[in-house]
Backbone bond lengths (Angstrom), bond angles and torsions (degrees), N, CA, C in turn:
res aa  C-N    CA-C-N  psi(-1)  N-CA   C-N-CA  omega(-1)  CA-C   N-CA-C  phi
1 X - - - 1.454 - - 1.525 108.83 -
2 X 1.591 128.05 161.77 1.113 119.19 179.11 1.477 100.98 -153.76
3 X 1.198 95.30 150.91 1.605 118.58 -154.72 1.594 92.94 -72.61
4 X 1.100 101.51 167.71 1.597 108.54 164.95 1.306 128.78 -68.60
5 X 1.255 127.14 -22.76 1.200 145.56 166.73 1.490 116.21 -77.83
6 X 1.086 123.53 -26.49 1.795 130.40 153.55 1.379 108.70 -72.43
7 X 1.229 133.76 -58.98 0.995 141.38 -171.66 1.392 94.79 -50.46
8 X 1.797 138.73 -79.88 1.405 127.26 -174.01 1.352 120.78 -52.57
9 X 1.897 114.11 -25.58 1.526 97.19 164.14 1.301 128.04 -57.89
10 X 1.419 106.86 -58.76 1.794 134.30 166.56 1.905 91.98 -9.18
11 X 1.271 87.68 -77.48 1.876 107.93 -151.17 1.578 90.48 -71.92
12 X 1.348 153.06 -14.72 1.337 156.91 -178.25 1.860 86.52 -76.46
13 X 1.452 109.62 -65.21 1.536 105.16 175.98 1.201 120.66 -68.04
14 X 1.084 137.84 -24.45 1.406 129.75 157.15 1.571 125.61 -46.86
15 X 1.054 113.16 -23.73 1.284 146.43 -164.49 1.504 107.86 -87.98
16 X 1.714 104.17 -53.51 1.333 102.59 178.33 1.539 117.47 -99.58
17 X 0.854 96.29 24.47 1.769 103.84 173.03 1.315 123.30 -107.59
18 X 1.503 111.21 -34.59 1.392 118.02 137.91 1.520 130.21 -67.62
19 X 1.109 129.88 -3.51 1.620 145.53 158.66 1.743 85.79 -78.26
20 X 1.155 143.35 -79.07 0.989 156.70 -119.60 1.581 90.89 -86.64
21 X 1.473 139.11 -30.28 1.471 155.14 156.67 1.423 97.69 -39.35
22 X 0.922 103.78 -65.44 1.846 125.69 -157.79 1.563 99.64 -62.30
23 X 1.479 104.79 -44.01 1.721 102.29 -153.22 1.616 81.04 -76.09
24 X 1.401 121.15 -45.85 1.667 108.11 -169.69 1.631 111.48 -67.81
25 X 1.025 133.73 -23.73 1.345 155.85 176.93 1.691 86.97 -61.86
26 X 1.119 158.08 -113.89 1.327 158.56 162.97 1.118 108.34 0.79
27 X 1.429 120.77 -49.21 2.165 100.27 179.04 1.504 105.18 -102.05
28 X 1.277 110.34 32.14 1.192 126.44 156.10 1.415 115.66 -78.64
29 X 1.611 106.54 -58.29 1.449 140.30 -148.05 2.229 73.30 -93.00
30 X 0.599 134.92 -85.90 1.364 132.87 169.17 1.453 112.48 -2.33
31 X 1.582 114.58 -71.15 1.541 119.13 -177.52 1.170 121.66 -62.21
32 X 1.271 99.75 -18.15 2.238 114.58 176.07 1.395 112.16 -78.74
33 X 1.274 101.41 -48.11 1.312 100.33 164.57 1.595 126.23 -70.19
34 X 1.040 128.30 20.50 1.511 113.30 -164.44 1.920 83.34 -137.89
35 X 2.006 108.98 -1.31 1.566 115.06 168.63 1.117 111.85 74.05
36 X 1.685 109.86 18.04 1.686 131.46 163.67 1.375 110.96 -78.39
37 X 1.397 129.51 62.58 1.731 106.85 -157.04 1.944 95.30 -87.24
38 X 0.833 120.84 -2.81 1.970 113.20 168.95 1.272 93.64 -75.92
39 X 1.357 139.51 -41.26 1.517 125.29 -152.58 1.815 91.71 -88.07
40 X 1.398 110.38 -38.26 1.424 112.62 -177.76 1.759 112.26 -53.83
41 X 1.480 107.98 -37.85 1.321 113.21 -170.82 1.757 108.03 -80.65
42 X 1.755 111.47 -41.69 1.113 99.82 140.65 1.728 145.34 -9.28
43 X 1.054 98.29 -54.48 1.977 106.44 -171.16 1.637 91.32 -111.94
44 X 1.047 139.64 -4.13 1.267 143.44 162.42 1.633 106.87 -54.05
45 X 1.452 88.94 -73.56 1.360 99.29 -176.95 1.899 118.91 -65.36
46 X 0.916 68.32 -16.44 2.207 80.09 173.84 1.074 108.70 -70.07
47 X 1.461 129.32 -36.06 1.091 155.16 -163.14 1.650 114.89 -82.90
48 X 1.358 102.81 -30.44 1.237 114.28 -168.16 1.495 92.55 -109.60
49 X 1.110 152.19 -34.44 1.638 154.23 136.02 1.727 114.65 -21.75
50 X 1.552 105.90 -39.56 1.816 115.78 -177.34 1.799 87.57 -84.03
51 X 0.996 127.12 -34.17 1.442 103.38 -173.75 1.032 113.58 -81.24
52 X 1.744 135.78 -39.49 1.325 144.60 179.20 1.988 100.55 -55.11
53 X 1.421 120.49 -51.94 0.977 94.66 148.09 1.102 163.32 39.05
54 X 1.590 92.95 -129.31 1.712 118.75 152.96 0.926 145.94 -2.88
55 X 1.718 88.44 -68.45 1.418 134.02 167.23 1.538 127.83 -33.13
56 X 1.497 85.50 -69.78 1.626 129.95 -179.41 1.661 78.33 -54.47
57 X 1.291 133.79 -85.13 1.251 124.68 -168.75 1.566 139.00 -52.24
58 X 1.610 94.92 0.49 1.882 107.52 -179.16 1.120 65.18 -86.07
59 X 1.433 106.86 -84.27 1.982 103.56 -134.39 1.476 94.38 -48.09
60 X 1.062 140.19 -28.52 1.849 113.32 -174.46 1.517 94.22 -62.43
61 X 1.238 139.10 -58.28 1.549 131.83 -156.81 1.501 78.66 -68.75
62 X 0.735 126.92 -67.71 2.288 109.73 -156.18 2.120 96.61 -46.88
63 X 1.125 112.96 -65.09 1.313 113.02 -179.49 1.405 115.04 -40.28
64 X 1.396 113.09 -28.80 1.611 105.08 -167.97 1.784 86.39 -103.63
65 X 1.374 122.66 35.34 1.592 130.72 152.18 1.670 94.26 59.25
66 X 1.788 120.40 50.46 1.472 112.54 -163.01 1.918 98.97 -126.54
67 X 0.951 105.10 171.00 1.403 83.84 160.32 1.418 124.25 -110.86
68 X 1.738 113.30 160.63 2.118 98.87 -175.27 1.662 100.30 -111.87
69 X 1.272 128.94 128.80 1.359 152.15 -179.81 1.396 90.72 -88.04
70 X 1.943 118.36 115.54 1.228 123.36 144.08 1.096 125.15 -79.81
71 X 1.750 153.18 117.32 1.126 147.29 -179.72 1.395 114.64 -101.95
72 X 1.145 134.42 156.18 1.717 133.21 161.98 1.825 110.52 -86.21
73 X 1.681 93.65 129.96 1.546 111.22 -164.12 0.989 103.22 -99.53
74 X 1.419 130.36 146.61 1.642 142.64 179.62 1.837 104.76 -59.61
75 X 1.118 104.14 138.17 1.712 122.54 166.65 1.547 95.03 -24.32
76 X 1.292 129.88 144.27 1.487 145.33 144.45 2.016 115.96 -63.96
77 X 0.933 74.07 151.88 1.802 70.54 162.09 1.412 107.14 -80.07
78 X 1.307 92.87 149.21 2.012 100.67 -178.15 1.714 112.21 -117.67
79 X 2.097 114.04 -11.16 1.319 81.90 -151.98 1.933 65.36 -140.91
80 X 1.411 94.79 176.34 1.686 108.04 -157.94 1.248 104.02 -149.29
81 X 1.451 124.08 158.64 1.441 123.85 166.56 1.668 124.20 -90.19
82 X 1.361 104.11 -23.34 1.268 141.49 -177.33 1.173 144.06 -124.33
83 X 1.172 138.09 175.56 1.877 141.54 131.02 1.502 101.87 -71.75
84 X 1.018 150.18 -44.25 1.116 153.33 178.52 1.322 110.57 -60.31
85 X 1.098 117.92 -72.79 1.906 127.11 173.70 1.586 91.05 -27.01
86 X 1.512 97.26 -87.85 1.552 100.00 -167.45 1.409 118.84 -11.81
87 X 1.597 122.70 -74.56 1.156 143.93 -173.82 1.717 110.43 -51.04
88 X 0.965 109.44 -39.24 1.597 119.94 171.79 1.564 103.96 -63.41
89 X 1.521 129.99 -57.07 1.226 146.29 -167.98 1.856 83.45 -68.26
90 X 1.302 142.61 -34.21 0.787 129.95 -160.43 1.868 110.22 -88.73
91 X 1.198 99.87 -46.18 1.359 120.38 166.39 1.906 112.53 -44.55
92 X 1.272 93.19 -53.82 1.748 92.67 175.78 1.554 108.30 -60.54
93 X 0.984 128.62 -42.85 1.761 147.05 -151.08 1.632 68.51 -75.76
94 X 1.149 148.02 -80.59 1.485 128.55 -115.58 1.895 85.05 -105.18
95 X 1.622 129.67 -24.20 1.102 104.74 165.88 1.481 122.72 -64.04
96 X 1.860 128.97 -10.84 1.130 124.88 -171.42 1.649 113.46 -74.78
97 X 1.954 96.12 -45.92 1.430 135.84 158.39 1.959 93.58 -25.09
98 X 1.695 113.34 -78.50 1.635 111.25 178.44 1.325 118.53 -39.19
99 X 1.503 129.26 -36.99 1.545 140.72 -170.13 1.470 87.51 -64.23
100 X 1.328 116.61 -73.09 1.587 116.44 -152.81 1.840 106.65 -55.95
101 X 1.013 90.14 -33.06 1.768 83.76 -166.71 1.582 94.26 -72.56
102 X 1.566 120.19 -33.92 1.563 98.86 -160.04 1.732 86.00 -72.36
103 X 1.043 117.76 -24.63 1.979 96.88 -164.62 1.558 101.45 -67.10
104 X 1.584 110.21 -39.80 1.840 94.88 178.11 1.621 111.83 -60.17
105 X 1.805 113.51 -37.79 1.124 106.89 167.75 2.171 121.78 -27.43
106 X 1.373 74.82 -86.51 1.777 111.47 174.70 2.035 104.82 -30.73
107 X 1.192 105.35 -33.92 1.516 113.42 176.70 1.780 114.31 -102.20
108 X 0.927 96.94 13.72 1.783 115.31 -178.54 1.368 105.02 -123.73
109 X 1.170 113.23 -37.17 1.586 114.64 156.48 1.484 141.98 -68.73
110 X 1.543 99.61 -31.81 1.351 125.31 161.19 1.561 103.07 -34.39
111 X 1.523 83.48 -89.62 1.696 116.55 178.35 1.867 113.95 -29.88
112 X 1.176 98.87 -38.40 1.927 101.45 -150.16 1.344 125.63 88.09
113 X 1.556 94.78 6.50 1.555 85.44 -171.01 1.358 115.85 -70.78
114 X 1.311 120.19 105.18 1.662 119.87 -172.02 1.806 98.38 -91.83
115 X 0.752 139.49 -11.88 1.376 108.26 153.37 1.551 151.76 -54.85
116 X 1.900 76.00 -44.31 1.815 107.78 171.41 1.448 109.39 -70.86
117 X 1.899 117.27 -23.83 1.473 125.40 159.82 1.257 124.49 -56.56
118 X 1.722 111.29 -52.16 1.198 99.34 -174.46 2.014 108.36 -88.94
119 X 0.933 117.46 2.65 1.193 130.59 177.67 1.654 114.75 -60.07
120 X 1.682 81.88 -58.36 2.005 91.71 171.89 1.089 122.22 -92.23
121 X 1.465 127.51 25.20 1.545 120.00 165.38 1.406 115.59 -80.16
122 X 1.562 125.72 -33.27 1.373 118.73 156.49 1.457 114.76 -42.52
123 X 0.965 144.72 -81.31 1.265 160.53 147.55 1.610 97.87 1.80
124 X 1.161 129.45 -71.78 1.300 120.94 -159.96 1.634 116.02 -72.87
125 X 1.620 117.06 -27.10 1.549 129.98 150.39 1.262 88.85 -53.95
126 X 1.580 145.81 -100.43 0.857 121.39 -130.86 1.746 154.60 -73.59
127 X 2.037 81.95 -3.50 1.264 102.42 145.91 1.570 133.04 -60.05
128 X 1.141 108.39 -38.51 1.621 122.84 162.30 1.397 116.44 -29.27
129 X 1.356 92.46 -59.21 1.716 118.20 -170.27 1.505 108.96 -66.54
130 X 1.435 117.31 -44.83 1.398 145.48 170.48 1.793 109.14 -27.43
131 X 1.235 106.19 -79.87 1.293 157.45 174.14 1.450 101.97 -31.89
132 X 0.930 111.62 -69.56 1.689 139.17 -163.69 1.889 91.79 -84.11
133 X 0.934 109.51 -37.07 1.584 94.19 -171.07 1.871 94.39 -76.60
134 X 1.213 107.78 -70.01 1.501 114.77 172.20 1.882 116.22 -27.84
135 X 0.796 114.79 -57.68 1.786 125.02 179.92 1.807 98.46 -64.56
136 X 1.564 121.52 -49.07 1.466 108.76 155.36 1.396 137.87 -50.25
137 X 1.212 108.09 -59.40 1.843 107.27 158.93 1.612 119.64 -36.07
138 X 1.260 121.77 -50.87 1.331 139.06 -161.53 1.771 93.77 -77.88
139 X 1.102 118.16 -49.31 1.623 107.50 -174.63 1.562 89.27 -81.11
140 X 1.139 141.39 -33.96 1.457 138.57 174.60 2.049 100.01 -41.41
141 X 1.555 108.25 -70.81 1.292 110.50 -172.78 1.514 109.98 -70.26
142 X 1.136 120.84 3.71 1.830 134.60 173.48 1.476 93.27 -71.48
143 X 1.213 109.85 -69.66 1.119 110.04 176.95 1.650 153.44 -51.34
144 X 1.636 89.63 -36.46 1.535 109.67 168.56 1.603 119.09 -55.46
145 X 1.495 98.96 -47.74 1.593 116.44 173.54 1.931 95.08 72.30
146 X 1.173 114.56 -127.24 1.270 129.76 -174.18 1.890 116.87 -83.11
147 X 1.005 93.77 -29.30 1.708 123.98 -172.48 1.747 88.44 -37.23
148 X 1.470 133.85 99.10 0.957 110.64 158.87 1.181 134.86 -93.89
149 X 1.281 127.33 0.69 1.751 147.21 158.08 1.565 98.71 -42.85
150 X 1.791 123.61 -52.52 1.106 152.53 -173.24 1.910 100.36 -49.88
151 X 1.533 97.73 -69.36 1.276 117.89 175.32 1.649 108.92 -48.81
152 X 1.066 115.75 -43.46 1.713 107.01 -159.62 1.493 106.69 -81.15
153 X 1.239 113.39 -29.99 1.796 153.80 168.90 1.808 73.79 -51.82
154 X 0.888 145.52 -102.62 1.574 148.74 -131.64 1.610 104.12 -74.40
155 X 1.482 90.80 -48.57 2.103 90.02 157.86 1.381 124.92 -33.67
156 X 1.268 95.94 -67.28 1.639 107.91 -173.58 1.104 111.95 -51.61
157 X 1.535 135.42 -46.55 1.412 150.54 176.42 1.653 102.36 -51.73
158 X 1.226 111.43 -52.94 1.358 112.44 -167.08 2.012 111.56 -67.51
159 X 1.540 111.88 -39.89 1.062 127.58 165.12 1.267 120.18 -23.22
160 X 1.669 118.97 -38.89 1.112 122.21 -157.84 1.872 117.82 -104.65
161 X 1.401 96.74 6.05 1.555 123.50 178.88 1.562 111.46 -66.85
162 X 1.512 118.15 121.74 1.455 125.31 -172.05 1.713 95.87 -99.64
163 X 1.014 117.87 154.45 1.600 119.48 137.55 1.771 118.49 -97.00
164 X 0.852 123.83 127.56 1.683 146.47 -167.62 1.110 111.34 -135.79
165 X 1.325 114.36 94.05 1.839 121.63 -174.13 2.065 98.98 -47.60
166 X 0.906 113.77 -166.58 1.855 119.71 -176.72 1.352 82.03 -134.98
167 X 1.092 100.66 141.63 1.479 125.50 -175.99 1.840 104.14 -86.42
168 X 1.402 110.82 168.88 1.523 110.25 -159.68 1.284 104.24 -76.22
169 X 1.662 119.76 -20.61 1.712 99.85 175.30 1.357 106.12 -91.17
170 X 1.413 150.24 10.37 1.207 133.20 152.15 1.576 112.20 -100.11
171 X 1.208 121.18 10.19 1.484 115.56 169.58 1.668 144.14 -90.73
């Protein structure tokens, strides 16, 4: 069961994970336009990771017999100075993404709720993972500087990125 106060965190993150679709969905639509289509497919697929998500987080509120509140999310950013910016702007977005989960964490702990505990330990690795991939790219494009041979070189790499839901025993 979950308190009311899980429940509005829960559905607050539900909320921003579909925000979190959108915002990668836009520096998607950003990297296409700038004729980056690896970096575009890049945040494509990020995009498609924030919705799976989501997801993952309805059906936990329906399973835990709760209800899920859809809300309407503020505009994304659409426009950038960079490949670099972006990725930075992207890096912040998923450390804010880490904040929210540790407070449902932090309020699941309160509680005892060890379901909603063991529920968000996927989630809290995979912010890890999040984090660390983003802060790599970013010292990656640190490095590139202007070099766009460099740049198209990191495109191409990125091009080749699937999204592959995790199957139920690693989830």
């Amino acid at each position: 069961m979950l308190s009311e106060k899980l429940i509005e965190l829960i559905n607050k993150q539900i909320n921003y994970e579909f925000f979190s679709e959108h915002v990668y969905l836009a520096m998607s639509a950003y990297c296409a336009d700038q004729d980056l289509d690896g970096l575009s497919n890049f945040f494509r697929v990020q995009a498609e990771e924030e919705r799976f998500h989501a997801m993952k987080f309805f059906d936990y509120v329906i399973d835990m017999n709760a209800r899920v509140r859809i809300k309407n999310n503020p505009e994304p950013r659409n426009d950038y100075n960079s490949m670099l910016d972006v990725f930075k702007a992207a890096l912040e977005h998923e450390k804010s993404n880490t904040r929210n989960i540790y407070e449902i964490a932090d309020a699941a702990t309160e509680e005892r709720n060890h379901a909603t505990i063991s529920f968000l330990k996927w989630f809290i690795d995979e912010q890890v993972e999040e984090e660390a991939l983003m802060n790599s790219l970013i010292k990656k494009l640190e490095r590139i500087g202007d070099d766009s041979a460099a740049l198209y070189m990191l495109d191409t790499e990125l091009a080749a990125r699937t999204f592959v839901p995790p199957t139920t025993s690693n989830v």
